[in-house]
C-alpha positions in Angstrom: 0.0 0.0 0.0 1.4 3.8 -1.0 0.1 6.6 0.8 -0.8 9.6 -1.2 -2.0 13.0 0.2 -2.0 16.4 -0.9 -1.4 20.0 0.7 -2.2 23.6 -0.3 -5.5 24.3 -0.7 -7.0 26.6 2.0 -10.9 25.3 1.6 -13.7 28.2 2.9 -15.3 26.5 6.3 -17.7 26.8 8.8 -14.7 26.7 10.9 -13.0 29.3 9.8 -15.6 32.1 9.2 -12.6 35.1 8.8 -11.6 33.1 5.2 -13.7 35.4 2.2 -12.3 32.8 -0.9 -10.8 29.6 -0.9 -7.0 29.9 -2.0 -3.8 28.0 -2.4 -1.3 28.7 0.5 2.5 26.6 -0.1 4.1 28.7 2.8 6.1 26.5 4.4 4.1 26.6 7.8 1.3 25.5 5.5 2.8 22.7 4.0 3.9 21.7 7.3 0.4 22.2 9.2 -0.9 20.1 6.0 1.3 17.0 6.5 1.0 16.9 10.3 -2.3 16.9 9.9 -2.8 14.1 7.5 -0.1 12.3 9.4 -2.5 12.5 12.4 -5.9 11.8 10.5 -3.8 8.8 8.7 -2.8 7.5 11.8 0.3 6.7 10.4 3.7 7.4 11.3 5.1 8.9 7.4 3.7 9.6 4.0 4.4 7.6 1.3 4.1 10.8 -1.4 2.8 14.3 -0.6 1.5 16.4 -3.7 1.3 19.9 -4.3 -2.3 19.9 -4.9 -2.7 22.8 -7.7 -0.6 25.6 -9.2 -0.5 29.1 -7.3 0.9 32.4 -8.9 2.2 33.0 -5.6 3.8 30.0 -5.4 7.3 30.2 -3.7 9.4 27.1 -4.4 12.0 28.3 -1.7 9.1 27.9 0.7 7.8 24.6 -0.5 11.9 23.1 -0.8 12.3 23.9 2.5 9.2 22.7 3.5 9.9 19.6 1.6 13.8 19.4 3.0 12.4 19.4 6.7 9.5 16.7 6.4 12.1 14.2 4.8 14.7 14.7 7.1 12.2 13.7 10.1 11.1 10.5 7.8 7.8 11.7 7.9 7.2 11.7 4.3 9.2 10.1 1.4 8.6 11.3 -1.8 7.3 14.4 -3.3 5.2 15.2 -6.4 2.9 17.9 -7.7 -0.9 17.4 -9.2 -2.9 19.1 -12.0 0.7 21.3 -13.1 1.7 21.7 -16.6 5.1 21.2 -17.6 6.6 24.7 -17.1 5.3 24.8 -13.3 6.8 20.9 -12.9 10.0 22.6 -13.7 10.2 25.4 -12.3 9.4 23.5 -8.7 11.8 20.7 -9.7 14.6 23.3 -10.1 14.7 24.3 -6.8 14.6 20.6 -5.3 18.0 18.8 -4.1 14.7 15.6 -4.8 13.3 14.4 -7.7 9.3 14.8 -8.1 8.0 11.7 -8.6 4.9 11.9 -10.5 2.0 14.7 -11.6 -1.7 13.8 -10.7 -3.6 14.4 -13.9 -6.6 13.8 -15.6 -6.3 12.0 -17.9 -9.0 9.2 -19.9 -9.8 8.7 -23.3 -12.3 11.3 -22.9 -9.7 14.1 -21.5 -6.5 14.0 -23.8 -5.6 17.7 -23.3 -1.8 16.6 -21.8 -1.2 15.1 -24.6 -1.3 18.1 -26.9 -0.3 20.6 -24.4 3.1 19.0 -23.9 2.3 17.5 -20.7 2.6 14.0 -21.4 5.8 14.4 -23.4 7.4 16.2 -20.6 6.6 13.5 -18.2 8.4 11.1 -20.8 11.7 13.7 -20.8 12.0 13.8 -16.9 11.3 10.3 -16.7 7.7 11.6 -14.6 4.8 8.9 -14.1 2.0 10.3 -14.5 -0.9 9.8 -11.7 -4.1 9.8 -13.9 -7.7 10.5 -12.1 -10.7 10.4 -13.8 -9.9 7.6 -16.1 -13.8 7.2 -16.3 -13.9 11.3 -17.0 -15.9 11.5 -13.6 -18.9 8.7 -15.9 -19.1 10.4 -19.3 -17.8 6.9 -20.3 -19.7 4.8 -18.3 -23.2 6.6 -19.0 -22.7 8.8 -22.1 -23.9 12.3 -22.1 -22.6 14.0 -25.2 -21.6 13.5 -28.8 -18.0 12.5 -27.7 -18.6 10.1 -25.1 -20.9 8.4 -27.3 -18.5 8.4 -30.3 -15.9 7.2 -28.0 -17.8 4.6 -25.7 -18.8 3.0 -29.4 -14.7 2.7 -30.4 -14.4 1.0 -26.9 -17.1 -1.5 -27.2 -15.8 -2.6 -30.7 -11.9 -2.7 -28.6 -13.4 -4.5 -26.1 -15.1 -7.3 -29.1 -11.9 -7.9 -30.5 -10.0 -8.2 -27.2 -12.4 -10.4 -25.9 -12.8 -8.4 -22.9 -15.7 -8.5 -20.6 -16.5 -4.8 -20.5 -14.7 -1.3 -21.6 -13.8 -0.4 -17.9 -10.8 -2.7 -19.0 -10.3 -1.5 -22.2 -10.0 2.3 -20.4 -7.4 1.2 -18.4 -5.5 -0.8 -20.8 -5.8 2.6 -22.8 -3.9 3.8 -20.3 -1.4 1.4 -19.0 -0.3 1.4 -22.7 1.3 4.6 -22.9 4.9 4.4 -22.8 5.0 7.4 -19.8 3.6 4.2 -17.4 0.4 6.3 -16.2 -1.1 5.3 -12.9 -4.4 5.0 -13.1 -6.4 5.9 -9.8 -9.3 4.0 -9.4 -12.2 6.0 -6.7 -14.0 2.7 -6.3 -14.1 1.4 -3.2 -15.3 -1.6 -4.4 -12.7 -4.6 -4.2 -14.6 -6.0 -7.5 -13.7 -2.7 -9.7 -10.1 -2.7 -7.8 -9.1 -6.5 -9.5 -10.4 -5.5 -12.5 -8.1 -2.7 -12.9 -5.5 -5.0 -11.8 -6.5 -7.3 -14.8 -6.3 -4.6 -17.4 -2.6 -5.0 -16.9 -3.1 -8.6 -19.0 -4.9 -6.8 -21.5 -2.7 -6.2 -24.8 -4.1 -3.1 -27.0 -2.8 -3.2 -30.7 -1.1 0.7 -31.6 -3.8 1.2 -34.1 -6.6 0.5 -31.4 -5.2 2.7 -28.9 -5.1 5.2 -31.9 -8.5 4.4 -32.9 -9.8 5.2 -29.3 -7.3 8.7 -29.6 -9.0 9.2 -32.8 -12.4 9.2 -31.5 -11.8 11.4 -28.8 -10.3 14.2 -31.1 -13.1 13.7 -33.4 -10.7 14.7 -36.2 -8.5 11.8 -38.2 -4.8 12.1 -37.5 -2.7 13.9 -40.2 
């Protein structure tokens, strides 16, 4: 089991009535405060991986590798990683870590392909960063279709899944995305032991380059040049 948290956002509460908008805060108290407290709601003794949880203009990466410095030399977290940052904020973070980041959290599916034409996912590949993927069911677009897209794409799964002899496109998602060379985690919210296994069994499933393309295809709704 890897334990994976998050710190940064300051979330508008009941309990704190002085806050007038919810905003990102990486001061290094902060980050501190944040992992302490997980540590203690964890009930655990260290973190596995703590991740900056979104971008902030006011961001100070002296802050957060200090921050950083201070909760590995106690041993009470282990690695470090960022979520939802395109490349350029990856690297500007990364450049003031003695640590390498270990992975961006995402979201990524066959329904949401935006890091792969922002750069994202190519980056990840160049700095050797897995990518943490959430969503991979784009939050049940592709589970229950609601638009043009998720039905032109749920229709290229089903016809995966035929010739794969697969027993449902939850598999086929996943396969989707165990394929791409980056190694993309997938995150599966299920807390269903059932859905859990069959994410593990996607890893058997073998996707052809032209069906992977075929599902990238249908999600751009334009043929590749």
């Amino acid at each position: 089991m890897t334990i994976v948290t998050k710190c940064g956002i300051n979330i508008l509460s009941n309990k704190f009535p002085h806050k007038k908008i919810q905003y990102y805060d990486y001061s290094f108290d902060y980050i501190i405060q944040e992992a302490e407290n997980s540590l203690k709601n964890l009930r655990t003794d260290y973190i596995d991986v703590l991740l900056l949880h979104r971008p902030s203009d006011i961001l100070n990466p002296e802050d957060v590798a200090k921050a950083f410095g201070k909760l590995r030399k106690e041993g009470k977290v282990r690695y470090f990683g960022v979520s939802n940052f395109l490349s350029h904020d990856v690297s500007m973070v990364q450049s003031y870590l003695d640590e390498k980041l270990v992975t961006n959290q995402i979201e990524i599916s066959p329904y949401r392909i935006i890091h792969f034409e922002n750069g994202n996912m190519n980056y990840c590949l160049e700095k050797r960063l897995k990518p943490m993927a959430y969503c991979p069911m784009a939050d049940g677009r592709l589970v229950v279709p609601t638009d043009e897209k998720s039905e032109r794409i749920v229709k290229v799964l089903n016809e995966v899944a035929e010739e794969l002899n697969v027993d449902g496109i939850d598999k086929v998602i996943y396969s989707w995305l165990f394929s791409h060379p980056s190694k993309i985690m997938p995150i599966n919210g299920s807390g269903k032991i059932d859905r859990i296994k069959r994410t593990v069994d996607a890893l058997n499933v073998k996707m052809s380059i032209e069906q992977w393309s075929r599902i990238f295809v249908a999600s751009r709704g334009v043929v590749l040049p």
